[in-house]
C-alpha positions as CSV (number, residue, x, y, z in Angstrom):
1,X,70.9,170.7,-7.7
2,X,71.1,173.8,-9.0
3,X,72.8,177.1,-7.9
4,X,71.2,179.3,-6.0
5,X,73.0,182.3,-7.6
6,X,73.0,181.8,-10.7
7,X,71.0,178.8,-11.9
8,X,73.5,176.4,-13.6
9,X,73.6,172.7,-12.7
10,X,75.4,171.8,-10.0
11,X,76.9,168.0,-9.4
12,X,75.9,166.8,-6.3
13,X,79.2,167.1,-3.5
14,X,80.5,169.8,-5.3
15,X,81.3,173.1,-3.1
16,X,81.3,175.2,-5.5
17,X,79.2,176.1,-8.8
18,X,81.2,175.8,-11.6
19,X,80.3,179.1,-13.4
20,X,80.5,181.8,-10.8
21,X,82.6,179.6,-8.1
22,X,79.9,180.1,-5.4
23,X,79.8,178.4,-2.7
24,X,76.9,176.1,-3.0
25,X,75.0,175.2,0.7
26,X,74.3,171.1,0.2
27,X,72.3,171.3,3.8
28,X,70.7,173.8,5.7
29,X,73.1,172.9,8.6
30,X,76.2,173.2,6.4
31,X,78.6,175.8,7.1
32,X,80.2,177.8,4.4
33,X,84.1,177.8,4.2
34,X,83.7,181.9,5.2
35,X,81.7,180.9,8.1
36,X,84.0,177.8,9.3
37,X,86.7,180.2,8.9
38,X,85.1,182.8,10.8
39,X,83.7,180.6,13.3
40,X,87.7,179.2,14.2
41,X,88.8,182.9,14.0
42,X,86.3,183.0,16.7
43,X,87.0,180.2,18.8
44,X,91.0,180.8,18.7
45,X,90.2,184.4,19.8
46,X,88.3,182.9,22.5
47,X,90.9,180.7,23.4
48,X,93.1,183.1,23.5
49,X,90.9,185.2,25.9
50,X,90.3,182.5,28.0
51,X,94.4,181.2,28.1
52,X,94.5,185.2,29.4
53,X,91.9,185.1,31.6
54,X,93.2,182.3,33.0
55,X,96.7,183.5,33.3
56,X,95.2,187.0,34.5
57,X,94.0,184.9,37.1
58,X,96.5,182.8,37.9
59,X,98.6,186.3,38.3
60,X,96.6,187.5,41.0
61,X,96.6,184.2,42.7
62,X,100.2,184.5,42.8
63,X,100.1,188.2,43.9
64,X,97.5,187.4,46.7
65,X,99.8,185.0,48.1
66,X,102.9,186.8,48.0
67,X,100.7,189.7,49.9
68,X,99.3,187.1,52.1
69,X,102.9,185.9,52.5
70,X,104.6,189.2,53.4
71,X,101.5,189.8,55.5
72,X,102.1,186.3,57.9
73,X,105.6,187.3,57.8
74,X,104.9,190.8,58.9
75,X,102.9,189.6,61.5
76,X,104.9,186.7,62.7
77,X,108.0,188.9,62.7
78,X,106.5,191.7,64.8
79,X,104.7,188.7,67.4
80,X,108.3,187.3,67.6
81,X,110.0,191.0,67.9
82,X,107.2,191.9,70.1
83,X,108.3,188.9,72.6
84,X,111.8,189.5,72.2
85,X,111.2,192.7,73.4
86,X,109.2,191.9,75.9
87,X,111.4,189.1,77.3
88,X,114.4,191.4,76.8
89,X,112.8,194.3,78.7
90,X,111.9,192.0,81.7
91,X,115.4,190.8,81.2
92,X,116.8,194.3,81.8
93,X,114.5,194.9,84.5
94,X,115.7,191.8,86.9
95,X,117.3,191.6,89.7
96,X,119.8,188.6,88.1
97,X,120.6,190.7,85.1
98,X,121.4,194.0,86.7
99,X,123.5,192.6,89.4
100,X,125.3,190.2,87.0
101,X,126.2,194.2,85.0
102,X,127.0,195.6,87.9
103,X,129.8,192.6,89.1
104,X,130.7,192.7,85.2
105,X,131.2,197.0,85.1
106,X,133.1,196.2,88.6
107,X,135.4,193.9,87.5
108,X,136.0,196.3,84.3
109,X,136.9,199.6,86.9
110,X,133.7,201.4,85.6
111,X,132.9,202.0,89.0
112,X,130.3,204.6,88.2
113,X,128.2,202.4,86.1
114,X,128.4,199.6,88.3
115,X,126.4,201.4,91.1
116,X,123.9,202.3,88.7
117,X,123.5,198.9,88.0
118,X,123.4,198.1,91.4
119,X,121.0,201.0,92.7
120,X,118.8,198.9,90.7
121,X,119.4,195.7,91.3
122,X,118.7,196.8,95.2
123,X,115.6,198.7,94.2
124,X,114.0,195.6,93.3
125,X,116.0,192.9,96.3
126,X,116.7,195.8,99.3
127,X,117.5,193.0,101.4
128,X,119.8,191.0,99.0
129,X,123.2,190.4,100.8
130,X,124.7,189.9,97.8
131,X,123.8,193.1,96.5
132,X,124.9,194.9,99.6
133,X,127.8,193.3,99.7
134,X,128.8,194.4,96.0
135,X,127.3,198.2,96.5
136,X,130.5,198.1,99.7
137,X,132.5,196.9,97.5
138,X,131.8,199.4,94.7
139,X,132.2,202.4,97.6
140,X,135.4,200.9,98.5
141,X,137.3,201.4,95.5
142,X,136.2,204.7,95.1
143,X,137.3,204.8,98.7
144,X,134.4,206.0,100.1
145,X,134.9,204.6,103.5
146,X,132.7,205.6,105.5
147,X,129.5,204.8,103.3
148,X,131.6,201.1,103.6
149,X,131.1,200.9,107.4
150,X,127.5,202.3,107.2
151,X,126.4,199.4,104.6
152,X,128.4,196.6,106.2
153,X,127.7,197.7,109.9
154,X,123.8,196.9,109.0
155,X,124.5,194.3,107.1
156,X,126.7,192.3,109.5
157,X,124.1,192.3,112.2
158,X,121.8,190.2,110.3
159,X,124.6,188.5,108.7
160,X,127.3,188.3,111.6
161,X,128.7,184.7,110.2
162,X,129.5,186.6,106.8
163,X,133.5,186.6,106.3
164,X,133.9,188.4,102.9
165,X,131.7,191.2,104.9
166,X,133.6,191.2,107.8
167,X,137.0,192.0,105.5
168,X,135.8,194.1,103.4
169,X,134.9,196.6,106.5
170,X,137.8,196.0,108.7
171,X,140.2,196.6,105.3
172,X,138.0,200.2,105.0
173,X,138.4,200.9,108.4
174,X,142.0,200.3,108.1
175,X,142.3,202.6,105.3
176,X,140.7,205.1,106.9
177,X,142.5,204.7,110.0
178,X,139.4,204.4,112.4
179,X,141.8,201.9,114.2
180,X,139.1,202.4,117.5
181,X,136.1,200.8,114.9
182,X,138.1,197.9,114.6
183,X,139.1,196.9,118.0
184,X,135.3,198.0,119.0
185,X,134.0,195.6,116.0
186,X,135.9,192.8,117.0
187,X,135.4,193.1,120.5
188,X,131.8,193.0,119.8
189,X,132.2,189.9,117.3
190,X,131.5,186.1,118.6
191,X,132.3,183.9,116.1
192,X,135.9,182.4,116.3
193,X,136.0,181.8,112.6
194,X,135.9,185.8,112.1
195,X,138.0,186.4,114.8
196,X,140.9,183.4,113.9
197,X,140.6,185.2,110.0
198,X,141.4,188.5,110.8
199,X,143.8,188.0,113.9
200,X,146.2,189.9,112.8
201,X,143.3,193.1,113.3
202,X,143.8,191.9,116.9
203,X,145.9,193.2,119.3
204,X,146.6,190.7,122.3
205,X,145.9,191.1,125.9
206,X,149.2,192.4,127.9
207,X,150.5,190.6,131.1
208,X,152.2,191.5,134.0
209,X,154.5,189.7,136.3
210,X,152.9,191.0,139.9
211,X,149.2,191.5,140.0
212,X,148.3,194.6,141.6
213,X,148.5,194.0,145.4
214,X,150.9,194.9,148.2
215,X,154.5,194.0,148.2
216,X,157.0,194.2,150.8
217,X,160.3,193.9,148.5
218,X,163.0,195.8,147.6
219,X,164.0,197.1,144.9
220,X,160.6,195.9,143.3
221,X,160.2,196.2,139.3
222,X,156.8,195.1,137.2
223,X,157.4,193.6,133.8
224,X,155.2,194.0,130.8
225,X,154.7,191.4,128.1
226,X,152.3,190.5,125.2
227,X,153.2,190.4,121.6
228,X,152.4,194.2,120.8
229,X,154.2,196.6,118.0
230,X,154.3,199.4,120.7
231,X,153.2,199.5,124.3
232,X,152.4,202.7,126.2
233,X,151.7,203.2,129.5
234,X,151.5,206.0,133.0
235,X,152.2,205.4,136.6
236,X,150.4,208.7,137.6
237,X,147.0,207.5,137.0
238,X,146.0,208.8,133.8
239,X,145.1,207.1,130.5
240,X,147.8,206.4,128.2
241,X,147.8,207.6,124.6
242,X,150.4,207.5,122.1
243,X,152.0,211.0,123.7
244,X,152.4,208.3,127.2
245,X,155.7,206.5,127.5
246,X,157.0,203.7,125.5
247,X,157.8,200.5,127.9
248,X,161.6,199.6,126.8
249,X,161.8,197.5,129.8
250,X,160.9,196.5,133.4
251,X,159.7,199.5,135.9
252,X,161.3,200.1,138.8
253,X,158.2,201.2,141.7
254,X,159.0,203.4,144.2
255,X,157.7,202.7,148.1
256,X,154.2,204.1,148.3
257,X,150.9,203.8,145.7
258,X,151.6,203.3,142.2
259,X,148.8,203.5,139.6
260,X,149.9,201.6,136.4
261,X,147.7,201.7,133.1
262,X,149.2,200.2,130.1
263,X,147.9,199.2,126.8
264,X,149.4,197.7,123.2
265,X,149.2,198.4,119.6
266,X,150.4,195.6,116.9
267,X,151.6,196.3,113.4
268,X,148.4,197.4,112.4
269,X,148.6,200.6,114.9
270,X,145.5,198.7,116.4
271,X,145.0,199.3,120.0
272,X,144.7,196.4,122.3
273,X,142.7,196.7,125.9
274,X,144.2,198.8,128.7
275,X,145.4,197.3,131.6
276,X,145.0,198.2,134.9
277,X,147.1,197.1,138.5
278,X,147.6,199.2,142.0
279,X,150.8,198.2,143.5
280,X,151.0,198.9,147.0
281,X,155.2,198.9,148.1
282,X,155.8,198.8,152.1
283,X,158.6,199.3,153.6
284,X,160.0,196.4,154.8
285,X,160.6,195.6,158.8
C-alpha cells in the first residue's frame, strides 16, 4: 500500500509512512492515534461530567432529605408542643390542679394567691366541699371571721356530719368572740360525735338543790352547781348578764316569792342555758 500523502511504499501493518511519518489509515474503520486520543479525551471528559452529575445529584438528594428531615421534625415538634400545650392548658384549667395550688400556696402562707387559686377551682366545682372548706380556711388566717361563719354556716347544713368544718367555725367564732354563735350552733347540732369533739365549746347544764315549789322551812338556802368557769345569776326577776352577781355560795331566800335566774360560762367565756325556779317560802305554823 502506498501513502496517501505522499506516494512512497508503505509495508503493510506499518502506522506510519516512512518518509513524511503520516499516519497511514490500513481500514476505513481504523481510527488514527489523533482521533483515539481525542475520542478518550472525550470519553474521560464525559466521565467526568457524569461522576459530577452524579455527585450533583447525589447532593441534592442529601439536601432534600435533610429539608425533608428538618421539615418532619418541625412538624412533629410543633404536633408534640401543640399537645403539650394543650394538655397543659386543660391542666391549668382543672378543678384537681387549681385546688391542689391553692392547698400548696396555703401551706406556703401566700394566702393571697391561694384564694385565687381557689376562686377558680370553685368556679368550675361551686358545690365541692373540699373547696369550701379550704376557701374558710384561707379566710381564717387572714382572720376574716365573719366570711368563715358565712361559708361554713352553708356548708354545714348539707354537710352537718363534717368535723374539720365544724372546728374550723367554732375556732373563728371563738376568735371573734361571738360566744352566743357557738352555744346557738351547738345547740342546734345533733350529732354526738360533733358534740363529744368540741365539749369543751360546751357549757353544762346548772342544778339546783330545791326545785322551784313552796317550802315551809327555816332558814331556807338554794345551792347552785354545775361545772362552770363563772356563774351569774338575779333573784329580782331579771335576766342575768355578766354585770348580775357572781354565786360564791349558797342563797339564803327570804319568806315571800323569790324569782331565781341563773346561768354559767366555762373557760371558754361560753354561756351555758339559763335556769329558771320560783321558790315560794311560808311561814311556818
Amino acid at each position: 500500500m502506498k501513502c496517501p500523502y505522499c506516494g512512497e511504499e508503505v509495508k503493510p501493518g506499518t502506522l506510519f509512512c516512512p518518509k513524511c511519518l503520516t499516519e497511514v489509515p490500513w481500514v476505513s474503520e481504523y481510527n488514527t492515534v489523533e482521533t483515539l486520543i481525542t475520542q478518550k479525551k472525550h470519553e474521560e471528559e464525559k466521565k467526568v461530567c457524569q461522576e459530577r452529575k452524579k455527585e450533583q445529584m447525589q447532593k441534592e438528594i442529601r439536601q432534600k432529605k435533610r429539608r425533608l428531615f428538618f421539615l418532619c421534625g418541625f412538624a412533629v415538634v410543633s404536633i408534640l408542643g401543640t399537645i403539650l400545650l394543650g394538655v397543659g392548658y386543660y391542666r391549668m384549667n382543672s378543678y384537681a390542679y387549681q385546688y391542689q395550688a391553692g392547698v400548696k400556696a396555703y401551706n406556703q402562707e401566700d394566702y393571697d394567691q391561694a384564694m385565687d387559686h381557689m376562686d377558680q377551682a370553685l368556679s368550675m366545682e361551686p358545690d365541692n366541699p373540699n373547696a369550701n372548706l379550704m376557701m374558710a380556711k384561707i379566710f381564717d388566717a387572714q382572720e376574716d371571721y365573719a366570711s368563715v361563719e358565712k361559708i361554713l354556716t352553708v356548708f354545714l347544713k348539707e354537710h352537718p356530719d363534717n368535723l374539720e368544718a365544724y372546728g374550723v367555725l367554732l375556732s373563728a367564732m371563738e376568735k371573734n368572740q361571738d360566744v352566743e354563735a357557738i352555744r346557738e350552733l351547738l345547740q342546734m347540732c345533733t350529732n354526738p360525735d360533733v358534740l363529744e369533739e368540741y365539749s369543751e365549746y360546751i357549757c353544762p347544764d346548772l342544778n339546783t338543790d330545791f326545785q322551784s315549789g313552796t317550802y315551809h322551812k327555816k332558814p331556807m338556802k338554794v345551792e347552785i352547781s354545775g361545772e362552770c368557769e363563772k356563774i351569774y345569776y338575779t333573784l329580782d326577776g331579771t335576766i342575768p348578764d355578766e354585770d348580775s352577781k357572781i354565786y360564791t355560795g349558797p342563797i339564803k331566800l327570804k319568806e315571800g316569792v323569790t324569782v331565781l335566774y341563773a346561768y354559767g360560762v366555762n373557760k371558754k367565756g361560753i354561756p351555758g342555758d339559763i335556769i329558771y325556779r320560783k321558790y315560794v317560802l311560808e311561814p311556818e305554823d
